[in-house]
VOKOL-15481 format. One record per residue: residue number from 1; z, x, y of N, C-alpha, C, O in turn. Coordinates in steps of 0.001 Angstrom, whole numbers, plus 500000, padded with zeros to 6 digits. Layout:
REM VOKOL-15481
+------+--------+--------+--------+--------+--------+--------+--------+--------+--------+--------+--------+--------+
| sepa |     nw |     nu |     nv |    caw |    cau |    cav |     cw |     cu |     cv |     ow |     ou |     ov |
+------+--------+--------+--------+--------+--------+--------+--------+--------+--------+--------+--------+--------+
|  NUM |      Z |      X |      Y |      Z |      X |      Y |      Z |      X |      Y |      Z |      X |      Y |
...
+------+--------+--------+--------+--------+--------+--------+--------+--------+--------+--------+--------+--------+
REM end
This chain:
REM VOKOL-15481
+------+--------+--------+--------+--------+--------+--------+--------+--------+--------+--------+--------+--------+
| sepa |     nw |     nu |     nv |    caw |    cau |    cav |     cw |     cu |     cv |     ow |     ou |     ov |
+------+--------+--------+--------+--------+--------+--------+--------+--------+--------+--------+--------+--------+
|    1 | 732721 | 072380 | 580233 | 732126 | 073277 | 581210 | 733191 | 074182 | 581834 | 733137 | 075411 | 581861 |
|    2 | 734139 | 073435 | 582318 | 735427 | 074308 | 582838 | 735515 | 075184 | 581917 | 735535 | 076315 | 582403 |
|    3 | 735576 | 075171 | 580828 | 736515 | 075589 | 579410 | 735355 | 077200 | 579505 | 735967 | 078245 | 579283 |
|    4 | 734414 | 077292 | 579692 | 733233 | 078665 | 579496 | 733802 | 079409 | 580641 | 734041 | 080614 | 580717 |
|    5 | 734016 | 078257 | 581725 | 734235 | 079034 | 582926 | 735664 | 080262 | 583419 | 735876 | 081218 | 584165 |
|    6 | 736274 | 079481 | 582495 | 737721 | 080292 | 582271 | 737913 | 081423 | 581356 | 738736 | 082330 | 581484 |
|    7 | 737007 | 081251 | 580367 | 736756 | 082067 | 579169 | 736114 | 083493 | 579655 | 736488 | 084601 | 579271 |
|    8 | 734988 | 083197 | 580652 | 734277 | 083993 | 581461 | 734921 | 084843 | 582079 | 734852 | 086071 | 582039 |
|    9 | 735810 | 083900 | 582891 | 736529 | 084707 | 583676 | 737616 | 085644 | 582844 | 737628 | 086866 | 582991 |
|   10 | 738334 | 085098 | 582144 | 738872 | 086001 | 581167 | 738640 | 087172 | 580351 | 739449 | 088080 | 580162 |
|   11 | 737493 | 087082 | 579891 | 736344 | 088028 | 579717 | 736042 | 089119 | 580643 | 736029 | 090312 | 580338 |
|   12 | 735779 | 088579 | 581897 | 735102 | 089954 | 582860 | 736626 | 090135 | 583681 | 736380 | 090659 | 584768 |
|   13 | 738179 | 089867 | 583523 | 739037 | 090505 | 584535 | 739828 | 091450 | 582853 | 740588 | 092417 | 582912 |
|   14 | 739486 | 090983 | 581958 | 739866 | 091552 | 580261 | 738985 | 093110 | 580096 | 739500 | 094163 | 579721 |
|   15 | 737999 | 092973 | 580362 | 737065 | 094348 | 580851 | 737531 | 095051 | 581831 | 737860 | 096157 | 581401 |
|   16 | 737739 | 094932 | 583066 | 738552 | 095349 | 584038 | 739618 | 096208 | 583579 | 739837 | 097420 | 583564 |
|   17 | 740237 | 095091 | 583189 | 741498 | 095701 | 583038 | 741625 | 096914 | 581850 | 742426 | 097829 | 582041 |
|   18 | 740862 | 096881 | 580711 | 740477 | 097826 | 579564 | 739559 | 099330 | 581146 | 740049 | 100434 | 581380 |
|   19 | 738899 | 099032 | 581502 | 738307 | 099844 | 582238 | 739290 | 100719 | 583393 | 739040 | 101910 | 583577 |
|   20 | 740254 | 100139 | 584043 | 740970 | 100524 | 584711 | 742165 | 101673 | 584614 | 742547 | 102704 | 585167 |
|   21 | 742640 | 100342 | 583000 | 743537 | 101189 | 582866 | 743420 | 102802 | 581754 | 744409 | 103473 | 581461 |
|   22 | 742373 | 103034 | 581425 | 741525 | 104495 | 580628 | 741623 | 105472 | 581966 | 742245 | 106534 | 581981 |
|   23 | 740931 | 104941 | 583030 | 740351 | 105390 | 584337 | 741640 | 106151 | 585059 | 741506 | 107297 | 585488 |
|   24 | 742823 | 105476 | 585157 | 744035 | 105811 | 585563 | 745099 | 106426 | 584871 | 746173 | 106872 | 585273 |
|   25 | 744536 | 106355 | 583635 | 745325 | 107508 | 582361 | 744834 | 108606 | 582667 | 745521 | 109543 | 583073 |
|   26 | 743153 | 108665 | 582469 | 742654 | 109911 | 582313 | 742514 | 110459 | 583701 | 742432 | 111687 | 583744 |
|   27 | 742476 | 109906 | 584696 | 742965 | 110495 | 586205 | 743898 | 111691 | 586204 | 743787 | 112915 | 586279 |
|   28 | 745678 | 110045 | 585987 | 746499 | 110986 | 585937 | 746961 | 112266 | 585148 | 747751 | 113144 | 585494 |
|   29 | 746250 | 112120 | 584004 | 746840 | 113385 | 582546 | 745599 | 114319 | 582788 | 745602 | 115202 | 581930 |
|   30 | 744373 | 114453 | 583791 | 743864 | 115288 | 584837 | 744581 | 115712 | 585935 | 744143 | 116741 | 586450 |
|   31 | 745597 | 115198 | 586465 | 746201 | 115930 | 587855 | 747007 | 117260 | 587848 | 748074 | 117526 | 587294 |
|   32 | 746251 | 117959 | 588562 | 746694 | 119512 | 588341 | 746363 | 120042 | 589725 | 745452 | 119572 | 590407 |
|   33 | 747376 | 121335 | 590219 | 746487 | 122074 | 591132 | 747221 | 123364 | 591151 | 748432 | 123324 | 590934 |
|   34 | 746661 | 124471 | 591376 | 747334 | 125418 | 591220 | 747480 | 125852 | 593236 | 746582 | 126064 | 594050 |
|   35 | 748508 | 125838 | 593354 | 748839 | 126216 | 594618 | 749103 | 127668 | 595211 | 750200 | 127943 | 594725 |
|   36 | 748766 | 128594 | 595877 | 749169 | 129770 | 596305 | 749917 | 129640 | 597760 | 749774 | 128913 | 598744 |
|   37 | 750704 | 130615 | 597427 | 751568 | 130662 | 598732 | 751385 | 132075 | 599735 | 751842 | 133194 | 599500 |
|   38 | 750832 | 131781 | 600539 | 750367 | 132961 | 601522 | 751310 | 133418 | 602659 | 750825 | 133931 | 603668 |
|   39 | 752742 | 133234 | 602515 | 753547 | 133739 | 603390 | 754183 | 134602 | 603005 | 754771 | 135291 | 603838 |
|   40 | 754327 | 134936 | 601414 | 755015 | 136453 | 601415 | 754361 | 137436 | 601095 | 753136 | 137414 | 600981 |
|   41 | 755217 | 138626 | 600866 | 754938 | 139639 | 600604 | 753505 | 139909 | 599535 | 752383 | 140379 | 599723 |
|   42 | 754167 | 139388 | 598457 | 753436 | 139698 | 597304 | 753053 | 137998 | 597048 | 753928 | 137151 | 596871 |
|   43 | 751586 | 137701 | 597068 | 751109 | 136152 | 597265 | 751487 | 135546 | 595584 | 750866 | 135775 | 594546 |
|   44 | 752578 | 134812 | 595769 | 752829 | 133948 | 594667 | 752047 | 132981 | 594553 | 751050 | 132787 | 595248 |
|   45 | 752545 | 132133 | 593441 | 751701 | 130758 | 593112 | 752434 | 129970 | 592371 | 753429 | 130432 | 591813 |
|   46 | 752156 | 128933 | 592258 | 752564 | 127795 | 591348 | 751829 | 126842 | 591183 | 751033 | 126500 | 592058 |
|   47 | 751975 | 126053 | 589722 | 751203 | 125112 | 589325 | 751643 | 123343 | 589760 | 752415 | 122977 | 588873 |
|   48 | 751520 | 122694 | 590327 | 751968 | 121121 | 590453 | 751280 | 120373 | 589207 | 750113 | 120712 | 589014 |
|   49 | 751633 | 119733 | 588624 | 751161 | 119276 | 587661 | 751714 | 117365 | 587389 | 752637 | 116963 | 588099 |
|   50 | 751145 | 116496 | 586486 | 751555 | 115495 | 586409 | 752878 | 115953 | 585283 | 753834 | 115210 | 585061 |
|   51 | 752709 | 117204 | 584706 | 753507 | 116639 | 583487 | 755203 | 117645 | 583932 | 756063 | 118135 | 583201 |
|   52 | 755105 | 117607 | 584901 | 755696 | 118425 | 585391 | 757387 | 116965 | 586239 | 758458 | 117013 | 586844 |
|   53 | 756633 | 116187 | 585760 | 757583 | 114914 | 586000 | 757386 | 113678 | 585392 | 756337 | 113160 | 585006 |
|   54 | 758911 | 113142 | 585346 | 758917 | 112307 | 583614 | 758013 | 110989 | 583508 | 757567 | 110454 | 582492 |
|   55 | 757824 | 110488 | 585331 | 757840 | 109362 | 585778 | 756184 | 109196 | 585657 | 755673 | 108101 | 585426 |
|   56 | 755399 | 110434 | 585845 | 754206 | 110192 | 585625 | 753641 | 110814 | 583711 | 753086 | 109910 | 583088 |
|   57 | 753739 | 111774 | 583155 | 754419 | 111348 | 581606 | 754218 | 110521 | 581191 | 753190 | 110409 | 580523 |
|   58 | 755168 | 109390 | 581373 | 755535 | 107974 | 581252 | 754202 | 107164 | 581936 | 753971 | 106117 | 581331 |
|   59 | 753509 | 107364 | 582789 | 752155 | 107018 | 583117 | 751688 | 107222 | 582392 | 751658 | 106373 | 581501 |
|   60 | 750950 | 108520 | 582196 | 749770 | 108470 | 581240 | 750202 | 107499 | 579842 | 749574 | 106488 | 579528 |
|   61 | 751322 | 107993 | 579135 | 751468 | 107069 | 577826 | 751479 | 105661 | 577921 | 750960 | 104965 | 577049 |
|   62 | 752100 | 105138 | 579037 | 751875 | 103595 | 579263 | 750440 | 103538 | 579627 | 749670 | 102893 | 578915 |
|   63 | 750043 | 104131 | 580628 | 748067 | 103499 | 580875 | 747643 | 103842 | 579343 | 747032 | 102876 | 578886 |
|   64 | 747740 | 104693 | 578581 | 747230 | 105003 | 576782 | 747637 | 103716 | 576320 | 746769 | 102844 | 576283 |
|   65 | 748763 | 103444 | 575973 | 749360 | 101816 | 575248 | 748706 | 101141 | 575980 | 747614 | 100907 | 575463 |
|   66 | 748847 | 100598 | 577159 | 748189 | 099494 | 577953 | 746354 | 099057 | 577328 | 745860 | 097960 | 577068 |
|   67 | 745810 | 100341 | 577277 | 744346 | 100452 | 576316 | 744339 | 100137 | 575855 | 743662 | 099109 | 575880 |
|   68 | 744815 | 100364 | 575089 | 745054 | 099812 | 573284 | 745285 | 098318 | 573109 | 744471 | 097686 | 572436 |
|   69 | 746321 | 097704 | 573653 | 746615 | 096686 | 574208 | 745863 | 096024 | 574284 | 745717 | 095219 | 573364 |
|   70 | 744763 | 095992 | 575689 | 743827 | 095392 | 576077 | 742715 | 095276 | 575407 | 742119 | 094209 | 575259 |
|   71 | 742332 | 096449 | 574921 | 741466 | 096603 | 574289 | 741435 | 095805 | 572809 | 740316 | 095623 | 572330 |
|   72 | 742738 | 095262 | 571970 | 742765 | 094560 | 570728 | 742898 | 092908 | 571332 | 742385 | 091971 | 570721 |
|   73 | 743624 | 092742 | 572549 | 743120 | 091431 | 572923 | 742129 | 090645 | 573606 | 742007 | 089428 | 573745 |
|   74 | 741251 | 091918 | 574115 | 739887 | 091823 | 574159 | 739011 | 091488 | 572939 | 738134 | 090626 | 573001 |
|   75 | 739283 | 092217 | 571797 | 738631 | 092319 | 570603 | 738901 | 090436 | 570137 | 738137 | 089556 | 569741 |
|   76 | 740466 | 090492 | 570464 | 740470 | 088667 | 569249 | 740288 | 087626 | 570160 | 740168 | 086500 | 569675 |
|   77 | 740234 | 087772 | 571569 | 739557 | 086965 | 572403 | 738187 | 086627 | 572187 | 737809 | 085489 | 571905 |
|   78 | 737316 | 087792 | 572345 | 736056 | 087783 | 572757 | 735510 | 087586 | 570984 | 734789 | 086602 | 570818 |
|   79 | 735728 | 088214 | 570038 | 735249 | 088214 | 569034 | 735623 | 087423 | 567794 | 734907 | 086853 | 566971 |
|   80 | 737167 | 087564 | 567901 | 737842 | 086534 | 566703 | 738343 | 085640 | 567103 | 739335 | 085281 | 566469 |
|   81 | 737831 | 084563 | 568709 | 738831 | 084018 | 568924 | 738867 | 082706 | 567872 | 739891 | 082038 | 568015 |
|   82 | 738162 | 082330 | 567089 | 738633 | 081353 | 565703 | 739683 | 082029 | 565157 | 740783 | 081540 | 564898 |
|   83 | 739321 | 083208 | 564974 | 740814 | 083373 | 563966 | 741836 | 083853 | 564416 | 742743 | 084126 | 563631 |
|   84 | 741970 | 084068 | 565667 | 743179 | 084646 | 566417 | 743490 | 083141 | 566740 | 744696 | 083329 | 566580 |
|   85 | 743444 | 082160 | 566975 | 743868 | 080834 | 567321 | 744706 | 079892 | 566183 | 745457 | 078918 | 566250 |
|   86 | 744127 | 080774 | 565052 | 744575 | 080020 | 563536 | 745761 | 081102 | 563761 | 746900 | 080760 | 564078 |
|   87 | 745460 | 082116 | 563609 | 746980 | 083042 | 563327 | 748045 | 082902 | 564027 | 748210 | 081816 | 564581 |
|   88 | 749056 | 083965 | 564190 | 750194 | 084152 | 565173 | 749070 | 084277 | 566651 | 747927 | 084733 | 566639 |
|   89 | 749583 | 083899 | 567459 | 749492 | 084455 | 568592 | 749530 | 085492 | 569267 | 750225 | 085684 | 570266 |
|   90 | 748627 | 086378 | 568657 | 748550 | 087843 | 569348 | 748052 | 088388 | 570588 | 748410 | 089432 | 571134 |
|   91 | 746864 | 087252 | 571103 | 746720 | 087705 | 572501 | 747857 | 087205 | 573640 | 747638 | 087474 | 574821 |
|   92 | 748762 | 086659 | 573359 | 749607 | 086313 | 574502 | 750437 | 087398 | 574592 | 750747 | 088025 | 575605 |
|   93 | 750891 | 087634 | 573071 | 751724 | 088738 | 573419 | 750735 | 090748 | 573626 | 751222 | 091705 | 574228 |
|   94 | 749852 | 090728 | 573155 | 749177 | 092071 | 573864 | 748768 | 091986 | 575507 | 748807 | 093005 | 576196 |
|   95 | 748404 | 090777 | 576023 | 748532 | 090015 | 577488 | 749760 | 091110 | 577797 | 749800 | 092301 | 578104 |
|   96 | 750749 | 090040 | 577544 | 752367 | 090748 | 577997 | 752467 | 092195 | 577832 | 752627 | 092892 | 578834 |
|   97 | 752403 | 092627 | 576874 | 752743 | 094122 | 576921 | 752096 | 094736 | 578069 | 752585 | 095058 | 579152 |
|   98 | 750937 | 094836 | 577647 | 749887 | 095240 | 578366 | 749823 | 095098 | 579654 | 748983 | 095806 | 580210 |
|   99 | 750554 | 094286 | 580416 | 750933 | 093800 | 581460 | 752378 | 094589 | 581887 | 752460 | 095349 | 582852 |
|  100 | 753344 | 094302 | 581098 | 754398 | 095495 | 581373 | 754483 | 096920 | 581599 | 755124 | 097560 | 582432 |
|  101 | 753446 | 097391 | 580381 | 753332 | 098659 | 581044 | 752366 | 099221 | 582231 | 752430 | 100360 | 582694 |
|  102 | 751489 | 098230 | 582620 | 750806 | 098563 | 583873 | 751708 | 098392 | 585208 | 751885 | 099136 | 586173 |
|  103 | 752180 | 097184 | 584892 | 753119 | 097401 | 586071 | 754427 | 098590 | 586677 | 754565 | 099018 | 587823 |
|  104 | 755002 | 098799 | 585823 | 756505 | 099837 | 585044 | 755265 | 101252 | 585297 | 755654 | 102175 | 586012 |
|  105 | 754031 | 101328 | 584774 | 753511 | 102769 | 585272 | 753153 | 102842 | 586550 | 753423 | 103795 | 587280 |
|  106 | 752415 | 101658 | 586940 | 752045 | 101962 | 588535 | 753152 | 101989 | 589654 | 753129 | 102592 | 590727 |
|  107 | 753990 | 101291 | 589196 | 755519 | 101402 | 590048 | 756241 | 102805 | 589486 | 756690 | 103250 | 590542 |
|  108 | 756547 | 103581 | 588645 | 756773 | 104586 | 588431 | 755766 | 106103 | 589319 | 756126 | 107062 | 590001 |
|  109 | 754493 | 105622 | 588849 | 753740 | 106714 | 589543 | 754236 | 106675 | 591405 | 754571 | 107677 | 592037 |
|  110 | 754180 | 105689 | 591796 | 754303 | 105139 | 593344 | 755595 | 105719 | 593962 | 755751 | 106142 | 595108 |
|  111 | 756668 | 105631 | 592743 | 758001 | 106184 | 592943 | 757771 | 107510 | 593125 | 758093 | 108066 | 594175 |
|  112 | 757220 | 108114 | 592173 | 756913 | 109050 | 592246 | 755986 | 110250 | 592981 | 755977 | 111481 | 592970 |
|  113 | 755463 | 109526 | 593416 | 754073 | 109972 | 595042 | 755193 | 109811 | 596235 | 755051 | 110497 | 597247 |
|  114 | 756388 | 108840 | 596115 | 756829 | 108756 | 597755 | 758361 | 109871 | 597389 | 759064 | 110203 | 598344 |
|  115 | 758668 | 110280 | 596159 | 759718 | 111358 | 596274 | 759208 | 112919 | 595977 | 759968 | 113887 | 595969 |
|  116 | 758048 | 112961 | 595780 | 757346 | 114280 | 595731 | 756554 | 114601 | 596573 | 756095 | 115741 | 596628 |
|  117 | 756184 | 113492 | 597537 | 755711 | 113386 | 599105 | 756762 | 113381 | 600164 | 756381 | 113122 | 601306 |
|  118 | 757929 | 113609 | 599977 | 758853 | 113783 | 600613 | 759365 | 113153 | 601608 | 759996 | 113643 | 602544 |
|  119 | 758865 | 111079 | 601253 | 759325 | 110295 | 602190 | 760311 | 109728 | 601541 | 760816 | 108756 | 602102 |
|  120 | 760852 | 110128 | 600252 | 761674 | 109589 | 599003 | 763070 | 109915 | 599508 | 763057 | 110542 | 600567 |
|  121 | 764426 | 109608 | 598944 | 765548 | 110125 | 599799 | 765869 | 111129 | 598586 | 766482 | 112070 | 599091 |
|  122 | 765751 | 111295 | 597483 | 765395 | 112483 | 596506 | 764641 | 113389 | 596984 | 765040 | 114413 | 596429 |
|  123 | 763347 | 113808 | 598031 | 763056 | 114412 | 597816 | 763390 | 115988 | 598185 | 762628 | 116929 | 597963 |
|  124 | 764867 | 116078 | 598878 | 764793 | 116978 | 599381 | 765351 | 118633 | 597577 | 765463 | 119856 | 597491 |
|  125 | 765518 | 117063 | 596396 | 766467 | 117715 | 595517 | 765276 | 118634 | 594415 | 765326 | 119727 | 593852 |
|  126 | 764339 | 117621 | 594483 | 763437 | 117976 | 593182 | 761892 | 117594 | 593961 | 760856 | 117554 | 593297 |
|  127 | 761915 | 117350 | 595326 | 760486 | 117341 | 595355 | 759721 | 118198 | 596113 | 758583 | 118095 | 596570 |
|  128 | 760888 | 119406 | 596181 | 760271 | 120784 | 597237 | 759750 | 121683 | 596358 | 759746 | 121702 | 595127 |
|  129 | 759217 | 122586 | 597352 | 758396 | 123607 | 596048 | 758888 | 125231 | 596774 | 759542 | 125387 | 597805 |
|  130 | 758447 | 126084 | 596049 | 759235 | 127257 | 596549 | 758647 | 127940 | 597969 | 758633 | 129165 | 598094 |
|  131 | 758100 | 126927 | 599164 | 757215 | 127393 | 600035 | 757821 | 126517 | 601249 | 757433 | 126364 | 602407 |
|  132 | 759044 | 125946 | 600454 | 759671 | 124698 | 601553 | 758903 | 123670 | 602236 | 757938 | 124184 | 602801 |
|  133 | 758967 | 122365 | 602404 | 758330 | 121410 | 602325 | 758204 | 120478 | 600966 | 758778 | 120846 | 599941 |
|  134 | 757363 | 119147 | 601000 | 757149 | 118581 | 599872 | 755860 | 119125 | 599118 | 754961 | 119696 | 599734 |
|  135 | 755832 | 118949 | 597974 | 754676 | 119572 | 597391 | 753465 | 118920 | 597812 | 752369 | 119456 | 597648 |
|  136 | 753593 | 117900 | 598293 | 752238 | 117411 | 598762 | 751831 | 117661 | 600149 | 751128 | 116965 | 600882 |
|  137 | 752557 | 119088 | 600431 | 752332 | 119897 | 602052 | 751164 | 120501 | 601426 | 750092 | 120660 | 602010 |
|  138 | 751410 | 120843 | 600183 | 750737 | 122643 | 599837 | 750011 | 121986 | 598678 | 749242 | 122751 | 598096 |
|  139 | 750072 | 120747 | 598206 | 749228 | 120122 | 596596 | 748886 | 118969 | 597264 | 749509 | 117933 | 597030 |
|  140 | 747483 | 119012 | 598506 | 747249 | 117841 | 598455 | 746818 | 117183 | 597415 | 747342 | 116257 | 596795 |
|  141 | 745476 | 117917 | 597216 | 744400 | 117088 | 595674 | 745656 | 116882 | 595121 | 746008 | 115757 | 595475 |
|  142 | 746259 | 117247 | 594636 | 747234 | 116456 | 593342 | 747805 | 115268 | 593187 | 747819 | 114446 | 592271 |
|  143 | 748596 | 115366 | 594983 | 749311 | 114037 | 594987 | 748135 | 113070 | 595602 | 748682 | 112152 | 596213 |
|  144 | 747206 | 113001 | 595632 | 745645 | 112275 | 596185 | 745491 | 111895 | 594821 | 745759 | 110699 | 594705 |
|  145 | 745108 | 112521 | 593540 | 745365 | 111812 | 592371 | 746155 | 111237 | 591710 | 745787 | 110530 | 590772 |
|  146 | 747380 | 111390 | 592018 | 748380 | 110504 | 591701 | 748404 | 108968 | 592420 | 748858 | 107940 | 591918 |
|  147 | 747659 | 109162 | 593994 | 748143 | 107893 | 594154 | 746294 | 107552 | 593811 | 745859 | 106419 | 594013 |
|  148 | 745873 | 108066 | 593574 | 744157 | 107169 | 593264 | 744673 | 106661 | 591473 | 744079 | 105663 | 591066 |
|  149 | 745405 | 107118 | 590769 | 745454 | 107024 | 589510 | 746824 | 105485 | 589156 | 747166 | 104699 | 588273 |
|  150 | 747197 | 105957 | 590818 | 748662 | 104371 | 590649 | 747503 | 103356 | 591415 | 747538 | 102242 | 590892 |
|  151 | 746854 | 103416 | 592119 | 746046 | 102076 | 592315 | 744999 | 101655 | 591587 | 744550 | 100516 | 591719 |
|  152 | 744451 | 102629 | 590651 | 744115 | 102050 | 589806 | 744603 | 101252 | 588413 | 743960 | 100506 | 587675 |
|  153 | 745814 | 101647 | 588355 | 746823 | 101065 | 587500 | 746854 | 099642 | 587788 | 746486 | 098668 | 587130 |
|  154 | 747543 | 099800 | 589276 | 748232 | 098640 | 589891 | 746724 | 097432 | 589773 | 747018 | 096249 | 589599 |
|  155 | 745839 | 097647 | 589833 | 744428 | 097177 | 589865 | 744473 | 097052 | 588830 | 744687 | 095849 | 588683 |
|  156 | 744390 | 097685 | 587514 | 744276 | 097370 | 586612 | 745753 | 095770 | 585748 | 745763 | 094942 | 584838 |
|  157 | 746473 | 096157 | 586618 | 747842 | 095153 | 586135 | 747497 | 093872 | 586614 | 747576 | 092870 | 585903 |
|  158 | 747105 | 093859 | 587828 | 746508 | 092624 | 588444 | 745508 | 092065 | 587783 | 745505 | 090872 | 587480 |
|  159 | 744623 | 092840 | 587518 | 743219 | 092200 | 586464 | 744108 | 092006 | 585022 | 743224 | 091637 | 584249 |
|  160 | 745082 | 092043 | 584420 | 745340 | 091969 | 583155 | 746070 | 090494 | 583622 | 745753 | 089534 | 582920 |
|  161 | 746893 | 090265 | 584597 | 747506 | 089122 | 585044 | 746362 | 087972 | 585059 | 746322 | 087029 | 584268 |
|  162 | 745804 | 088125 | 585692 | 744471 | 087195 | 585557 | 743882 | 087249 | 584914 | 742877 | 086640 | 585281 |
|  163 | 743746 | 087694 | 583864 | 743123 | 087382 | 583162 | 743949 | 086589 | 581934 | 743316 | 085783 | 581252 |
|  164 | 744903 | 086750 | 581750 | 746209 | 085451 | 581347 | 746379 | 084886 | 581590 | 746798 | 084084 | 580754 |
|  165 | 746347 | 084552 | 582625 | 745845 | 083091 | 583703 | 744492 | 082666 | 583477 | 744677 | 081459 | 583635 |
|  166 | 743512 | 082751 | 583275 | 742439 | 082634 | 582830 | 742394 | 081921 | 581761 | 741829 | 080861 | 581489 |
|  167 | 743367 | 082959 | 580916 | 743366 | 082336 | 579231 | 743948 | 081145 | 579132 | 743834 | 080192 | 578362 |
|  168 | 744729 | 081441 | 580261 | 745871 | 079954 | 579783 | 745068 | 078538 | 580032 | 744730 | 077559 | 579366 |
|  169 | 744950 | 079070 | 581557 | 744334 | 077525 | 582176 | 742829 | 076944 | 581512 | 742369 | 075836 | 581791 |
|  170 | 741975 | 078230 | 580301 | 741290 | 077547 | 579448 | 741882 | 076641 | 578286 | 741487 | 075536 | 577912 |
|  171 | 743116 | 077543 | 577739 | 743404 | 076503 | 576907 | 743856 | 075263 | 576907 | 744029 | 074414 | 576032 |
|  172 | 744074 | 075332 | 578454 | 745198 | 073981 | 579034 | 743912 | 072691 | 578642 | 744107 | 071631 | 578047 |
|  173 | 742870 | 073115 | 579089 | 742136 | 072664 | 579469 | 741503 | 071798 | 577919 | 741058 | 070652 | 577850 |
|  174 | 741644 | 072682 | 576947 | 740992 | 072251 | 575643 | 742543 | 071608 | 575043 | 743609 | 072192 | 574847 |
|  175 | 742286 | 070662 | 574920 | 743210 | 069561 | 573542 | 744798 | 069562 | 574721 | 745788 | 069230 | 574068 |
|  176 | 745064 | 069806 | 575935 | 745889 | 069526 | 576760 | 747446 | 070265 | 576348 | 748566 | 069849 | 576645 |
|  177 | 747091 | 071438 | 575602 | 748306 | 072118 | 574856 | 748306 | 073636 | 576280 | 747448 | 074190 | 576967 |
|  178 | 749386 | 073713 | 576144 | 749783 | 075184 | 577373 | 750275 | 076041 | 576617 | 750061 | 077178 | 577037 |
|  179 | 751198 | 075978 | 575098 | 751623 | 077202 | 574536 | 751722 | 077044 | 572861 | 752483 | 076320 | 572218 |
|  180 | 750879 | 077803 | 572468 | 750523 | 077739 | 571097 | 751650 | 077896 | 569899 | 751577 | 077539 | 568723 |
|  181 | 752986 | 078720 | 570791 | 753566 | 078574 | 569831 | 755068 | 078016 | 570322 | 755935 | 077762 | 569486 |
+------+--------+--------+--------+--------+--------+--------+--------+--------+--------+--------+--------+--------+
REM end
């Protein structure tokens, strides 16, 4: 009975986490705003963008891998778990990855919201824009998606954690083994 109950749970924080982390890719590799500057002469503009820095970049491609990830140890969990149990051990290690890069992106994006928000001690080098101030004076929506796109990450890393915990403490549970290989 325990043993469904863990499986379950593994199952619906394994969804989560496949759901989260799409949600917070396609957020961030959406964050854009085009900003105008109404104090000079001739009204300039500029674009803020995610790709416009390495740290979020490096977001979107980790929340993309992290998918993938989740999404194939979702697949040999939920569907092959006979034959993913006979084989190598592939959901522990797509668990892990999948887990690394949620964390490493949502801590990157976060880095990145507090030095382009200009509470960073960088930000006075690379996180001003040509209107003086931080860009998130003059780009709110932008940096508002950046940090809606790192908590959903970070949400999504947490649901991938538990749900490895989940997995484990089912298997603990069946034949009294903790690591398959």
């Amino acid at each position: 009975m325990a043993e469904e109950v863990y499986k379950a749970l593994s199952l619906l924080f394994r969804i989560a986490a496949l759901g989260l982390s799409v949600a917070a890719a396609v957020v961030m590799g959406t964050a854009s705003q085009l900003v105008i500057i109404d104090g000079s002469p001739e009204s300039s503009s500029y674009s803020a963008s995610y790709s416009q820095y390495n740290a979020l970049r490096y977001f979107v491609a980790a929340g993309a891998i992290s998918a993938v990830c989740s999404a194939a140890a979702l697949y040999l969990f939920a569907v092959r778990a006979d034959a993913a149990v006979a084989s190598l051990p592939l959901v522990p290690v797509l668990d892990a990855a999948a887990q690394g890069f949620l964390f490493s992106a949502a801590g990157a994006a976060f880095a990145t919201r507090d030095v382009v928000g200009g509470t960073g001690t960088a930000a006075g080098s690379w996180g001003s824009n040509a209107g003086g101030g931080s860009v998130c004076d003059s780009a709110g929506a932008f940096c508002g998606r950046v940090i809606v796109a790192a908590a959903a990450c970070a949400f999504a890393a947490v649901s991938a954690a538990v749900a490895a915990l989940a997995r484990d403490a089912s298997d603990g549970t069946s034949g009294g083994r903790r690591c398959d290989w």
